[in-house]
N, C-alpha and C positions, 0 to 999 in steps of 0.2 A: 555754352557754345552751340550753336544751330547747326543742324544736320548738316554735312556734308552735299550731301542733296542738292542744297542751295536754293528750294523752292519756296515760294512765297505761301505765308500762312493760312489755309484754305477756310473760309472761312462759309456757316452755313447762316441759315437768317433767323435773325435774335427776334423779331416778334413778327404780326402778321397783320394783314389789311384789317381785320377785325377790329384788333389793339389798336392802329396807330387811327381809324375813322373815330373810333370813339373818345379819341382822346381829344382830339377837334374839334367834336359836337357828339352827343351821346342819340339825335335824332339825325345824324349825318347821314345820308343815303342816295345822296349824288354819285352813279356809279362812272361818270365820265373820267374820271380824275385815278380811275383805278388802274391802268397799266402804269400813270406814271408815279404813284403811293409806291407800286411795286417795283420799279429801280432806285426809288429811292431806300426804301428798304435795305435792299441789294445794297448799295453804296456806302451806305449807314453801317450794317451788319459788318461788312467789310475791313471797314471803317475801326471798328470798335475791337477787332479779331486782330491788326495788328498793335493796337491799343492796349491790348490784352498783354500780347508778346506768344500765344498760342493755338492751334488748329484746332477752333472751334465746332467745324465739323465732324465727326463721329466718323471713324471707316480708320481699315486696317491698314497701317503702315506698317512698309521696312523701311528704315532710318539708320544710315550710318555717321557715327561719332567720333571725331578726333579728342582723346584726351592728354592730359600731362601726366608723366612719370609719378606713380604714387596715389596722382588725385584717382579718390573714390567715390565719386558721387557724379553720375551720369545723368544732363537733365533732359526730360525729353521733350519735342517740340509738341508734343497734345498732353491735353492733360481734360478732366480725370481720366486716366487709366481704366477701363472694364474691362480688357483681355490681355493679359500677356505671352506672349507665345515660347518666345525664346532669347535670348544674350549670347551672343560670341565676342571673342577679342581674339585680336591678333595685332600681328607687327608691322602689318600692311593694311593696307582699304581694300586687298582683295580678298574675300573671304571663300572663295573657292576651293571647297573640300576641307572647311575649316566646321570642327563641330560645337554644338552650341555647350556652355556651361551649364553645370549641373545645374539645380533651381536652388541646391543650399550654398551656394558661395555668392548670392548676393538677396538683398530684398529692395523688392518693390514698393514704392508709395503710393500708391495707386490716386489719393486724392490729389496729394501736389506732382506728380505728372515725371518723379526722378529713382533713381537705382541707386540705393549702395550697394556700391560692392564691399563681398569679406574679404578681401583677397586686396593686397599692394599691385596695381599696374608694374610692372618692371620692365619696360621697353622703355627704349630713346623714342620711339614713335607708338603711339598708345593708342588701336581703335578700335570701336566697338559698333557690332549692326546689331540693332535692336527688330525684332518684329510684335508690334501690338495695336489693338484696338484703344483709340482713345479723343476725345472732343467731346462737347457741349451737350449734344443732341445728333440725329441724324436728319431732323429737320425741323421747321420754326415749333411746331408743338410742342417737340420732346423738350425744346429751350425753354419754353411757355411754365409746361409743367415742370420740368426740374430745375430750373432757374430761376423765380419768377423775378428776382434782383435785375438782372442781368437782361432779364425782355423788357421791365419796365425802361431802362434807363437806354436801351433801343428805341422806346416809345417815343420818351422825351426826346431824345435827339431828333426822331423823325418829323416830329410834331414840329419843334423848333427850324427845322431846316426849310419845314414845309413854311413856315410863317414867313420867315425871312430869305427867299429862294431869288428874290427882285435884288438881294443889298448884299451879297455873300463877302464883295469887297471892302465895305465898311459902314462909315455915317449915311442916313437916310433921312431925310425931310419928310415928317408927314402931317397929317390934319389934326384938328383938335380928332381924340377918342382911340387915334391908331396906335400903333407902337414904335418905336424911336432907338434903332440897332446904332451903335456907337462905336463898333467895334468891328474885326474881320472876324467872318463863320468859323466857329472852332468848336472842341468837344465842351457842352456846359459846366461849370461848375458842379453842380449836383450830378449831372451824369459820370463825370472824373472822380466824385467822391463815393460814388456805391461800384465803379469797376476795380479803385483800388484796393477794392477788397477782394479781388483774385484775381488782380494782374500779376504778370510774374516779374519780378523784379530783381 
């Protein structure tokens, strides 16, 4: 269940002009074409962060959680996890003067982005504010280097969007040698099969 919050999944950018020029042409150097490489980007990145299903930007949240009676496994909307600071629960969503739990009555999964808790929720009304550090990168680099799945398949989409940018709606007429889109813009195949491997699901 998504934060309370209610905020839309913030996402940072999965590769960079570098990546997606060279993927086009490895002697690409047309620099006209680069403010609008980088909304697409932006768009792409986006794109692929709710695709994900979490805040692939990096930076510290507080995050408050609605649970069920019992349930122990709080998930959180960024993931991986590199800092976590604190867990409360209480019987309300207002956590005002409410102190955080010890660090032994639950553990963190820091790769998949959730909390067990040790402990049975026992409210009719179960919520939890979480505050930690967690996303992707802090910017297309950090994604570059610790992702490089997840920038490639940025790439490709960017590359793809950028080819077919005239036909987003569907079939396209073109000459002998072009290429021949048949279908409406969507995430590619190949790109849907290397995010589902850390989409959250």
């Amino acid at each position: 269940m998504p934060a309370l919050e209610g905020t839309k999944l913030v996402s940072v950018n999965l590769t960079d002009l570098a990546q997606v020029k060279a993927s086009i042409d490895t002697s690409y150097d047309d620099t006209t074409q680069d403010a609008h490489i980088g909304t697409v980007i932006t768009a792409v990145s986006d794109r692929i962060t709710q695709y994900l299903g979490f805040h692939t930007l990096s930076a510290t949240r507080t995050e408050t959680y609605e649970g069920r009676r019992f349930e122990r496994v709080v998930t959180l909307d960024g993931k991986p996890v590199t800092a976590f600071t604190s867990l409360k629960y209480h019987s309300e969503s207002d956590f005002t003067g409410v102190l955080a739990e010890a660090t032994t009555s639950y553990t963190v999964h820091k790769r998949s982005g959730w909390i067990r808790l040790d402990f049975a929720p026992i409210y009719k009304n179960n919520y939890f504010q979480v505050e930690y550090t967690g996303g992707l990168g802090v910017d297309a680099t950090a994604v570059i280097s610790g992702y490089p799945e997840i920038s490639l398949a940025a790439t490709m989409q960017c590359k793809y969007y950028l080819q077919r940018r005239d036909s987003m709606g569907g079939n396209i007429t073109t000459g002998a040698g072009s290429t021949s889109f048949e279908s409406e813009y969507t995430l590619q195949k190949e790109v849907r099969m290397i995010l589902d491997q850390y989409a959250r699901r």
